[in-house]
Backbone as a chain_set.jsonl record, in Angstrom:
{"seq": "XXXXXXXXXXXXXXXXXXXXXXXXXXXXXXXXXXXXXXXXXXXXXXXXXXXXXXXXXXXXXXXXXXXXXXXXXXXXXXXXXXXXXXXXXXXXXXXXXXXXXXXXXXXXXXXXXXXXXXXXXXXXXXXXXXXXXXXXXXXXXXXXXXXXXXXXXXXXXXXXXXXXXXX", "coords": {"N": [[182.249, 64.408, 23.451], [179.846, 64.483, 26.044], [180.139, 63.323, 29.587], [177.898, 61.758, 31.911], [177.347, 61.225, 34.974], [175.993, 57.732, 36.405], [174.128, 58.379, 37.971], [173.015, 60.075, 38.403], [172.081, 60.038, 35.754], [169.94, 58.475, 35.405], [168.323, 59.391, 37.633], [165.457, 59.272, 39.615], [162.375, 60.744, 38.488], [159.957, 61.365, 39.313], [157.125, 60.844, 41.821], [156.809, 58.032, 41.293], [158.841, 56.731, 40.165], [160.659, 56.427, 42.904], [162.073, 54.724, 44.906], [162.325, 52.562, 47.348], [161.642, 54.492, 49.229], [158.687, 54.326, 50.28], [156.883, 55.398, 52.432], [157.816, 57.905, 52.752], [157.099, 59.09, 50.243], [154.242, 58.467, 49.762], [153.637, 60.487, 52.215], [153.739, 62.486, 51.271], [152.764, 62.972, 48.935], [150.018, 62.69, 49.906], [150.222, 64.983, 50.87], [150.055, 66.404, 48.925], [147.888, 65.926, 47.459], [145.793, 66.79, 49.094], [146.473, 69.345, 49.4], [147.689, 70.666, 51.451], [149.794, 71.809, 52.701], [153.189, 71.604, 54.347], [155.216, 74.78, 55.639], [157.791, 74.171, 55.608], [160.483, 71.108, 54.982], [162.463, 68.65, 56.689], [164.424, 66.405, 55.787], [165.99, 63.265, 56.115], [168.627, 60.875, 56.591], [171.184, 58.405, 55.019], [174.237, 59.162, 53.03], [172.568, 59.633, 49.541], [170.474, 57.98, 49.524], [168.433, 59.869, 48.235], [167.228, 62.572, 49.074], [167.551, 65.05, 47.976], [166.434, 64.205, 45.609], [164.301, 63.283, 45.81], [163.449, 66.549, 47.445], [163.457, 67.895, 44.399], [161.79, 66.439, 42.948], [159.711, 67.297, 44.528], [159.527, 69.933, 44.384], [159.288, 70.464, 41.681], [156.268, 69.135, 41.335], [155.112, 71.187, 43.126], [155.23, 73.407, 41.659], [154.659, 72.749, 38.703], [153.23, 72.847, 35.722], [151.825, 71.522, 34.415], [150.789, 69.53, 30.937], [149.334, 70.556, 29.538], [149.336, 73.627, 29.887], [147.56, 74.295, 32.324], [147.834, 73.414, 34.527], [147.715, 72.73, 38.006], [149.058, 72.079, 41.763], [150.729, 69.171, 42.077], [150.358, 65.532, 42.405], [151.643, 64.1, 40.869], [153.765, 65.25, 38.479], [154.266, 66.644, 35.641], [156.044, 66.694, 33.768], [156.864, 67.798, 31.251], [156.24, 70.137, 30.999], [157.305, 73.873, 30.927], [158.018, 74.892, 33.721], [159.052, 72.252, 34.919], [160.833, 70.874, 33.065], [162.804, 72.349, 33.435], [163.611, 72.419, 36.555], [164.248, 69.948, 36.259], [166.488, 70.369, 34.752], [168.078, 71.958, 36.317], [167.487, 74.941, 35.944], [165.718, 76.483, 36.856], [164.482, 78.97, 37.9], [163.159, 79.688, 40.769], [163.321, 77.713, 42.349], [166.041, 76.633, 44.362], [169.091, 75.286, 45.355], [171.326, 74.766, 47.978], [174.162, 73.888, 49.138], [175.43, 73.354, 52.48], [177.328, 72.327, 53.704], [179.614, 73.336, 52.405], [179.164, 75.976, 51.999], [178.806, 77.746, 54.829], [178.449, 79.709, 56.321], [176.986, 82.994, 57.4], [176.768, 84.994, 55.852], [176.286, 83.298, 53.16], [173.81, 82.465, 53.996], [172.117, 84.936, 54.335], [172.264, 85.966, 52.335], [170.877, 83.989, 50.496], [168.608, 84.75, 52.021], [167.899, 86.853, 51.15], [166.707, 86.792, 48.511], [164.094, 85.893, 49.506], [161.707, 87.553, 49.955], [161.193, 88.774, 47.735], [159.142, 87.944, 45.25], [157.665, 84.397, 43.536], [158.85, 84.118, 40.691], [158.637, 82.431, 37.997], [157.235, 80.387, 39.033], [154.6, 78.748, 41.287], [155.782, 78.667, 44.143], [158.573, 79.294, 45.403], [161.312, 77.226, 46.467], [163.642, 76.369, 48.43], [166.023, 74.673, 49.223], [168.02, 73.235, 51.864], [170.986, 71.331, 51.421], [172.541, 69.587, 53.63], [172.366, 70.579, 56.146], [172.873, 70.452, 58.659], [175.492, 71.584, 58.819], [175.429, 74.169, 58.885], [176.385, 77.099, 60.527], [176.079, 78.356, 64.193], [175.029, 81.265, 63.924], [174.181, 81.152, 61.571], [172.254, 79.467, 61.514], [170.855, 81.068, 63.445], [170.188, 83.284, 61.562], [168.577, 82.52, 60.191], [166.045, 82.154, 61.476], [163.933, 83.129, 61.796], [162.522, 83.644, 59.395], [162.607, 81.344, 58.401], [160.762, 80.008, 60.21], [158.669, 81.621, 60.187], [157.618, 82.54, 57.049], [156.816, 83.466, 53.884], [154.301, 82.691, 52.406], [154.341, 81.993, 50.063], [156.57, 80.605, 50.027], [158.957, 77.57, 50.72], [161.116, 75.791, 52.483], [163.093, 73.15, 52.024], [164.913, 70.997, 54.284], [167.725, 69.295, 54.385], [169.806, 66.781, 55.529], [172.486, 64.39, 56.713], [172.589, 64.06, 59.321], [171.108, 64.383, 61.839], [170.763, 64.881, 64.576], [172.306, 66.996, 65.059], [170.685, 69.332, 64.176]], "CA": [[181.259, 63.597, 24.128], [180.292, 64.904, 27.122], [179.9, 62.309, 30.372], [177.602, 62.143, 32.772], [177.425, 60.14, 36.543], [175.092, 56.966, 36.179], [173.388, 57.893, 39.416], [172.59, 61.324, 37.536], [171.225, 59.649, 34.353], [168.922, 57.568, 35.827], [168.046, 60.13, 38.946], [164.519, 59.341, 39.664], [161.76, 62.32, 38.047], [158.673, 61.194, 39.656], [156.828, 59.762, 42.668], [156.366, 56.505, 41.28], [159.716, 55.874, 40.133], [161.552, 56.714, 43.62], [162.186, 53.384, 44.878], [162.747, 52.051, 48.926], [161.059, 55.479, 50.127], [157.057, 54.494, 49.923], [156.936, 56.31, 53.258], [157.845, 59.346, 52.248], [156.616, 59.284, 48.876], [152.966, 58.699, 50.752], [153.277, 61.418, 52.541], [154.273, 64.297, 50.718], [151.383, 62.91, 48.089], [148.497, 62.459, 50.445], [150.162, 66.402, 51.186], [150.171, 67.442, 47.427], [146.698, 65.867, 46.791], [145.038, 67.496, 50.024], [146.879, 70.814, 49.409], [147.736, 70.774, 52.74], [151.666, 71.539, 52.543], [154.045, 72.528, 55.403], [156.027, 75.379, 54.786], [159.318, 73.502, 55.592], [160.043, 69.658, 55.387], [163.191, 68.094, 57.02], [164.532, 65.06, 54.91], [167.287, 62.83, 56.786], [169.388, 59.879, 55.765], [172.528, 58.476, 55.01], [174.482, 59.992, 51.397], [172.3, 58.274, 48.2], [169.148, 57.677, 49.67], [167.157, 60.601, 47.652], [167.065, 63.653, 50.08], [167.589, 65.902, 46.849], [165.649, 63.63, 44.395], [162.574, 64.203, 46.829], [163.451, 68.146, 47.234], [163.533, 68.026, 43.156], [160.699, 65.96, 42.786], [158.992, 67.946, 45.439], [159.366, 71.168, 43.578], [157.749, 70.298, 40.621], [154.93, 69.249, 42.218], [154.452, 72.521, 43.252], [155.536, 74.177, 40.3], [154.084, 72.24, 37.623], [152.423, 73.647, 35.043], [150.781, 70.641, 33.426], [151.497, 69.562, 29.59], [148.276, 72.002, 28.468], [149.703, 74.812, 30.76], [146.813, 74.85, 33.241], [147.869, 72.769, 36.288], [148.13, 72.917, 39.18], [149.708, 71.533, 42.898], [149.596, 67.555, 41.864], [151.493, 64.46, 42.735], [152.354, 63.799, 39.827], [154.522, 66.661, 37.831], [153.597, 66.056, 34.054], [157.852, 66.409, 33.636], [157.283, 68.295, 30.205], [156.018, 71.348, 31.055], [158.479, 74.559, 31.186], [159.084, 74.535, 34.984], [159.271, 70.637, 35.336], [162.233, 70.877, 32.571], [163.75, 73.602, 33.903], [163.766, 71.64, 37.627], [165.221, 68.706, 36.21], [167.449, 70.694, 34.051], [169.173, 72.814, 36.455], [167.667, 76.477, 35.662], [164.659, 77.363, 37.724], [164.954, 80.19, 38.563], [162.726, 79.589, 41.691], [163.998, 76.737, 43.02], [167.229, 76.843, 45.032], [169.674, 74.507, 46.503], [172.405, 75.391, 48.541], [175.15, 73.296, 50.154], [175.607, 73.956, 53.424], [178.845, 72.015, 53.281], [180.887, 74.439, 51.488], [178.486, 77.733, 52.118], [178.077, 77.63, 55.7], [178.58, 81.111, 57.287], [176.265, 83.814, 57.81], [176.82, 85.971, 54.81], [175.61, 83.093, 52.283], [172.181, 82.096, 54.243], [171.852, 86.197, 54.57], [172.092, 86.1, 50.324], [169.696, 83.097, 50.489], [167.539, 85.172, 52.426], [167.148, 88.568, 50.544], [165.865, 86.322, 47.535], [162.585, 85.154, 50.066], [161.42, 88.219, 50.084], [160.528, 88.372, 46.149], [157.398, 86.472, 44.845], [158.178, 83.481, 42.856], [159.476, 84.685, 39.1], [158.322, 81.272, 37.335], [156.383, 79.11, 39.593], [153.634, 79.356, 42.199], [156.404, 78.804, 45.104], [160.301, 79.089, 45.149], [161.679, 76.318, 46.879], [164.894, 76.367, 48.892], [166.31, 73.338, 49.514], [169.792, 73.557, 52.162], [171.375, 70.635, 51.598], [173.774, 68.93, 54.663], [171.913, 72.37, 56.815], [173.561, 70.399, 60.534], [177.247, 72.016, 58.701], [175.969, 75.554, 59.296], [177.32, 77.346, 61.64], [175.073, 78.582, 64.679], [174.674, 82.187, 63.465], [173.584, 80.991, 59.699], [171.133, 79.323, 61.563], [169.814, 82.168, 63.857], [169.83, 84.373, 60.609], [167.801, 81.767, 59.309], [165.256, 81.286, 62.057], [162.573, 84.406, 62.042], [162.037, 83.17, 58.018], [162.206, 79.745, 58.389], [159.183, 79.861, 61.553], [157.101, 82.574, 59.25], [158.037, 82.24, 56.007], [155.857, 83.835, 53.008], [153.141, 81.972, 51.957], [155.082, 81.475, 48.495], [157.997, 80.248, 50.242], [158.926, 76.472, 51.092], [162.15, 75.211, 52.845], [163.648, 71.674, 52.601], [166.153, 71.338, 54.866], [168.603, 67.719, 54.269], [170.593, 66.299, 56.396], [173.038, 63.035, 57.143], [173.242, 63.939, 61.203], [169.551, 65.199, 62.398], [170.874, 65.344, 65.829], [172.781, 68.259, 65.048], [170.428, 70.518, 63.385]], "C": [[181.218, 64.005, 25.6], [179.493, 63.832, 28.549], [179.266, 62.924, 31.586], [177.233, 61.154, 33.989], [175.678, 59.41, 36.114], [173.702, 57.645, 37.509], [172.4, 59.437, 39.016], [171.395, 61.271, 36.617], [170.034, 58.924, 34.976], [168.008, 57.719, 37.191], [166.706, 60.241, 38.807], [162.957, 60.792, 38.98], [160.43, 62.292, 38.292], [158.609, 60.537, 41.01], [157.054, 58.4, 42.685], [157.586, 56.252, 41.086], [161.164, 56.229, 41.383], [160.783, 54.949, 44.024], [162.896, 53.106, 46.279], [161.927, 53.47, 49.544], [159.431, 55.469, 49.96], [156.969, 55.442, 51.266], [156.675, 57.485, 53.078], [157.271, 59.733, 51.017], [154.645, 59.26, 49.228], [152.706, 59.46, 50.918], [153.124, 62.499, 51.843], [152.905, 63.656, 49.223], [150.304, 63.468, 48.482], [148.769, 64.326, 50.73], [149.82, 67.109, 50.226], [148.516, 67.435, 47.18], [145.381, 66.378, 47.313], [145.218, 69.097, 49.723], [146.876, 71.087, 51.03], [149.154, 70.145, 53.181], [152.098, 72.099, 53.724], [154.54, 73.446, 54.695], [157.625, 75.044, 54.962], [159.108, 72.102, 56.064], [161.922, 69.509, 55.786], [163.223, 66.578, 56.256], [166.405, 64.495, 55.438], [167.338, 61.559, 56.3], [170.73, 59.866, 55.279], [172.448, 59.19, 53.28], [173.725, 58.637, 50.142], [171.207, 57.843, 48.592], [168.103, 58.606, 49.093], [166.851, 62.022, 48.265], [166.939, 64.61, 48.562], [166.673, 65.833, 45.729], [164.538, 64.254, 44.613], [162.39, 65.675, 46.449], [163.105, 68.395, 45.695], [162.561, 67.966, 42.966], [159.285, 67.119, 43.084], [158.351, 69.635, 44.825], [158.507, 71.195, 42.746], [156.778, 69.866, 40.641], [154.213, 70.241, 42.736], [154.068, 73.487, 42.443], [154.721, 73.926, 38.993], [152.927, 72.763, 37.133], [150.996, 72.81, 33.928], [151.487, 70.784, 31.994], [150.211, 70.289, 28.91], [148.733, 73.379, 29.448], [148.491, 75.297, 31.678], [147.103, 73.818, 34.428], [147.963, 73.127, 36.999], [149.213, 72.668, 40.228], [149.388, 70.055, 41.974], [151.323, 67.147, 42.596], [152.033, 64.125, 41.683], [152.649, 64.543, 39.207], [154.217, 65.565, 36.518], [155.559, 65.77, 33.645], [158.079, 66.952, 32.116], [156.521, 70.107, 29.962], [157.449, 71.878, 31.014], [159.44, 74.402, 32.374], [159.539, 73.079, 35.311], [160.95, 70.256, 34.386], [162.986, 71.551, 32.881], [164.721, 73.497, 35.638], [165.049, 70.55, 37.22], [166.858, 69.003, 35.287], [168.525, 71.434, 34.86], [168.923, 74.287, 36.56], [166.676, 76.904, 35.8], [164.925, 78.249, 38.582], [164.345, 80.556, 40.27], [162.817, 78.599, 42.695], [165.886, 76.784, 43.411], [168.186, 75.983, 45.631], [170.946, 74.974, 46.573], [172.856, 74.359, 49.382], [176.253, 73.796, 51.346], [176.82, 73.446, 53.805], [179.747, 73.014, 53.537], [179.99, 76.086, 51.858], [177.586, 78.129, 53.48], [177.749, 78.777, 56.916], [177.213, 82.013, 56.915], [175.652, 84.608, 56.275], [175.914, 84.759, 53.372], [174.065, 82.571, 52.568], [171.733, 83.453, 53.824], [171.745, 86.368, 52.763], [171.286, 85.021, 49.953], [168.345, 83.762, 50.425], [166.96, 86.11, 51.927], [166.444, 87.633, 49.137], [164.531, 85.958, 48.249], [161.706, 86.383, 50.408], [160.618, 88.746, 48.866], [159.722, 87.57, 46.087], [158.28, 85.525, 44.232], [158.087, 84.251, 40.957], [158.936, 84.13, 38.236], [156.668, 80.725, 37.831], [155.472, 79.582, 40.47], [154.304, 79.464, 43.545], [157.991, 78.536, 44.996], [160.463, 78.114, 46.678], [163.435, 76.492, 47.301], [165.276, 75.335, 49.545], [167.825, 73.499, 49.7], [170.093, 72.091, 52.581], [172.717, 70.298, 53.249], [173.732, 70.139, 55.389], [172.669, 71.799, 58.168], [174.954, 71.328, 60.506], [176.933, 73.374, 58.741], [176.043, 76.086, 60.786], [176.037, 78.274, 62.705], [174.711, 80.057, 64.02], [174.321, 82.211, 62.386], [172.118, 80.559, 60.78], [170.138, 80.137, 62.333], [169.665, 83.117, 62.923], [168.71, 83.812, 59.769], [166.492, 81.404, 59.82], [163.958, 81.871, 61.904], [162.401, 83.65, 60.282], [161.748, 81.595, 58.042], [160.816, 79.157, 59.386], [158.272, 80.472, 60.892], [157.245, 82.904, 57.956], [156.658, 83.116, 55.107], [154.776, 82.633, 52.462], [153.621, 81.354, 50.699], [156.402, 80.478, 48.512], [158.347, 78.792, 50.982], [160.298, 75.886, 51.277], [162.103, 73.243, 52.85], [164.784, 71.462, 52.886], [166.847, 69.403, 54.367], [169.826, 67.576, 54.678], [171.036, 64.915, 56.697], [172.654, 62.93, 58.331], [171.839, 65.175, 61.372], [169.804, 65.514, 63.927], [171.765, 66.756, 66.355], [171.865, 70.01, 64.713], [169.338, 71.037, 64.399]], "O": [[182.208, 63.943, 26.33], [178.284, 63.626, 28.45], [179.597, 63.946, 32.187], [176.707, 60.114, 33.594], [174.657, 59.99, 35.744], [172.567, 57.198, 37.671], [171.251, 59.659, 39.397], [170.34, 61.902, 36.554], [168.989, 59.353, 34.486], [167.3, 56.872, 37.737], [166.337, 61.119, 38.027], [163.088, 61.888, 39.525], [159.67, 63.03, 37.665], [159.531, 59.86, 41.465], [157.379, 57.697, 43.642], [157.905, 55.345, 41.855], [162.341, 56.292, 41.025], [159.765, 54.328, 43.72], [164.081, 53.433, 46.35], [161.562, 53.226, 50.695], [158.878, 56.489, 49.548], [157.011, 56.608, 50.874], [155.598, 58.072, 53.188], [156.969, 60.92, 50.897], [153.946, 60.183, 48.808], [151.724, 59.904, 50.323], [152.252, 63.352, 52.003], [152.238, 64.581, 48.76], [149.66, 64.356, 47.923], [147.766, 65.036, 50.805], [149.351, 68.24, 50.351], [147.874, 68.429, 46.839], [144.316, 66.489, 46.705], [144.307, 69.922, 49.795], [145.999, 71.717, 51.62], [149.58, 69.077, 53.62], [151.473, 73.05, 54.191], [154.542, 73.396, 53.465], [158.512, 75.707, 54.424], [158.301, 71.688, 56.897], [162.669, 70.261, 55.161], [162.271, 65.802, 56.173], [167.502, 65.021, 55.246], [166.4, 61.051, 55.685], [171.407, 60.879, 55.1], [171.5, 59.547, 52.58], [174.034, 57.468, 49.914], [170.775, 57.043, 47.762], [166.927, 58.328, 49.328], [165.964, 62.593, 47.631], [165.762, 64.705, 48.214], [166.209, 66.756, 45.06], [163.945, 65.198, 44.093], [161.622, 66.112, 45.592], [162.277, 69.303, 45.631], [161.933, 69.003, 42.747], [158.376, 67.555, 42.378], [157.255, 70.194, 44.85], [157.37, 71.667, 42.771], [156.086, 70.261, 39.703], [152.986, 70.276, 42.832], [153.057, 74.189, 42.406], [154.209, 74.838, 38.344], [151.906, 73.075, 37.747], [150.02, 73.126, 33.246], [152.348, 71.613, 31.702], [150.234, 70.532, 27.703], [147.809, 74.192, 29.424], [148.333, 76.506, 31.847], [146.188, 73.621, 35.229], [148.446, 74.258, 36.94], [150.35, 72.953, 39.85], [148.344, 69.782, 41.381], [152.39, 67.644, 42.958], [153.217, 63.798, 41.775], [151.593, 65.118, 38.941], [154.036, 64.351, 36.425], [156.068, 64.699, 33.314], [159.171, 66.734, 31.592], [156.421, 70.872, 29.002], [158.473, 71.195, 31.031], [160.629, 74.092, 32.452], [160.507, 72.936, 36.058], [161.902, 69.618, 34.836], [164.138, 71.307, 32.52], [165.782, 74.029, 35.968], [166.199, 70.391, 37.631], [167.866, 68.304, 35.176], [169.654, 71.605, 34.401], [169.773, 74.998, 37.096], [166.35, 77.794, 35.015], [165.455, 78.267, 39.693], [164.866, 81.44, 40.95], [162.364, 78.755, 43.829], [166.756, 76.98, 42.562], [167.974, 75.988, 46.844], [171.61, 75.458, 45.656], [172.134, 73.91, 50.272], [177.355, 74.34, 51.264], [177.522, 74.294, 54.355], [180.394, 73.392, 54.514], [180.571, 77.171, 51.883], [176.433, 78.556, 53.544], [177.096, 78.726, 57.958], [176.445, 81.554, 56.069], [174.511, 84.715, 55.825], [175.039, 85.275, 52.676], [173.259, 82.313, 51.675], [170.911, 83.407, 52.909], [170.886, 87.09, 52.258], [170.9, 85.158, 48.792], [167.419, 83.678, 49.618], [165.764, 86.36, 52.077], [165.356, 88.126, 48.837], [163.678, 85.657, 47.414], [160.868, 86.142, 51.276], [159.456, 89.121, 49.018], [159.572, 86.567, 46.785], [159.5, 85.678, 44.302], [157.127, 84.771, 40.387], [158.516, 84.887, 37.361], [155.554, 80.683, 37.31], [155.391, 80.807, 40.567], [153.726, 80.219, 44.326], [158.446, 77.518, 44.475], [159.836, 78.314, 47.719], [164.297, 76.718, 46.453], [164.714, 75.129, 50.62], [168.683, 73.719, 48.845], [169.708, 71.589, 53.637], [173.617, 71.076, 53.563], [174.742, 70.84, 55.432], [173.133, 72.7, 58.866], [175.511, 71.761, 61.516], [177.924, 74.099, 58.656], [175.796, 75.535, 61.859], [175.123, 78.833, 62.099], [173.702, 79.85, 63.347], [174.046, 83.327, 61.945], [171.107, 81.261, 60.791], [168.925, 80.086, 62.126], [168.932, 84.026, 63.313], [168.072, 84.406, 58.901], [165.746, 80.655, 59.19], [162.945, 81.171, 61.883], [161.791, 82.616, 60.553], [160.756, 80.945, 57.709], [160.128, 78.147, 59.231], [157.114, 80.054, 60.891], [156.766, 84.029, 57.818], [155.609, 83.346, 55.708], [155.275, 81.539, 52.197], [153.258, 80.223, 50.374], [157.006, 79.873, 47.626], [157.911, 78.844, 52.132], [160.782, 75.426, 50.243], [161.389, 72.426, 53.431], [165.717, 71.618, 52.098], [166.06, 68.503, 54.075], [170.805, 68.178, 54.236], [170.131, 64.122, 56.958], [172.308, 61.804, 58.691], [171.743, 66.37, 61.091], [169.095, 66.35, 64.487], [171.871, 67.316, 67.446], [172.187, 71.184, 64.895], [168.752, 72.098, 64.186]]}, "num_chains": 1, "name": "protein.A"}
């Protein structure tokens, strides 16, 4: 039997069912439904408020393929397409998250970075999402800065962070 964290099982998979963030859930709509996306979003807050859910969410919104395989950008991810299971599963190959935690030196943004250079494999945009980004170290983040200011057109950073006054 294999166990898995309540906070896991029940980890939001849509707009509608994120819950205390209308705010943000607003925005990044009124962004999906305009098509009129940044190419990097900053998402701050203490640990357990959603920063990841969002980034997740966020993805397949981009990604989403629809449940007849012609969609588009939407706010609402259909959640049974290929990429929308593949998001929530763990194994998109175009979507990325990296904890800046534990992988905060030079060498793993710099192996971040040679993947942003490739089109998207799957989806219409690969998504890199650096979790707890204030813990890298200043030279991750000047290796990180010429891509992150001009980024590919395919390419969409979400940075997340506890401590915004650091980053």
């Amino acid at each position: 039997m294999s166990y898995l964290v309540l906070a896991r099982k029940y980890r939001p998979k849509t707009f509608s069912q994120m819950v205390g963030q209308g705010h943000v859930v607003q925005a990044l709509s009124n962004a999906l439904t305009r098509q009129r996306l940044h190419h990097a979003y900053l998402f701050t807050g203490t640990r357990g408020v959603g920063k990841t859910t969002v980034a997740r969410i966020l993805a397949k919104s981009l990604n989403c393929q629809g449940a007849d395989g012609h969609g588009g950008i939407t706010a609402t991810p259909c959640g049974v397409c290929q990429a929308c299971v593949d998001i929530d599963g763990g194994r998109f190959i175009d979507y990325t998250e990296l904890d800046a935690a534990s992988n905060r030196g030079v060498d793993e943004v710099q192996s971040l970075l040679e993947q942003a250079v490739y089109k998207p494999v799957q989806g219409r945009f690969k998504v890199f999402m650096i979790d707890e980004v204030h813990m890298l170290t200043g030279h991750a983040f000047n290796a990180m800065l010429k891509t992150l200011e001009e980024p590919p057109e395919y390419l969409k950073f979400v940075l997340a962070t506890t401590d915004p006054q650091k980053v």
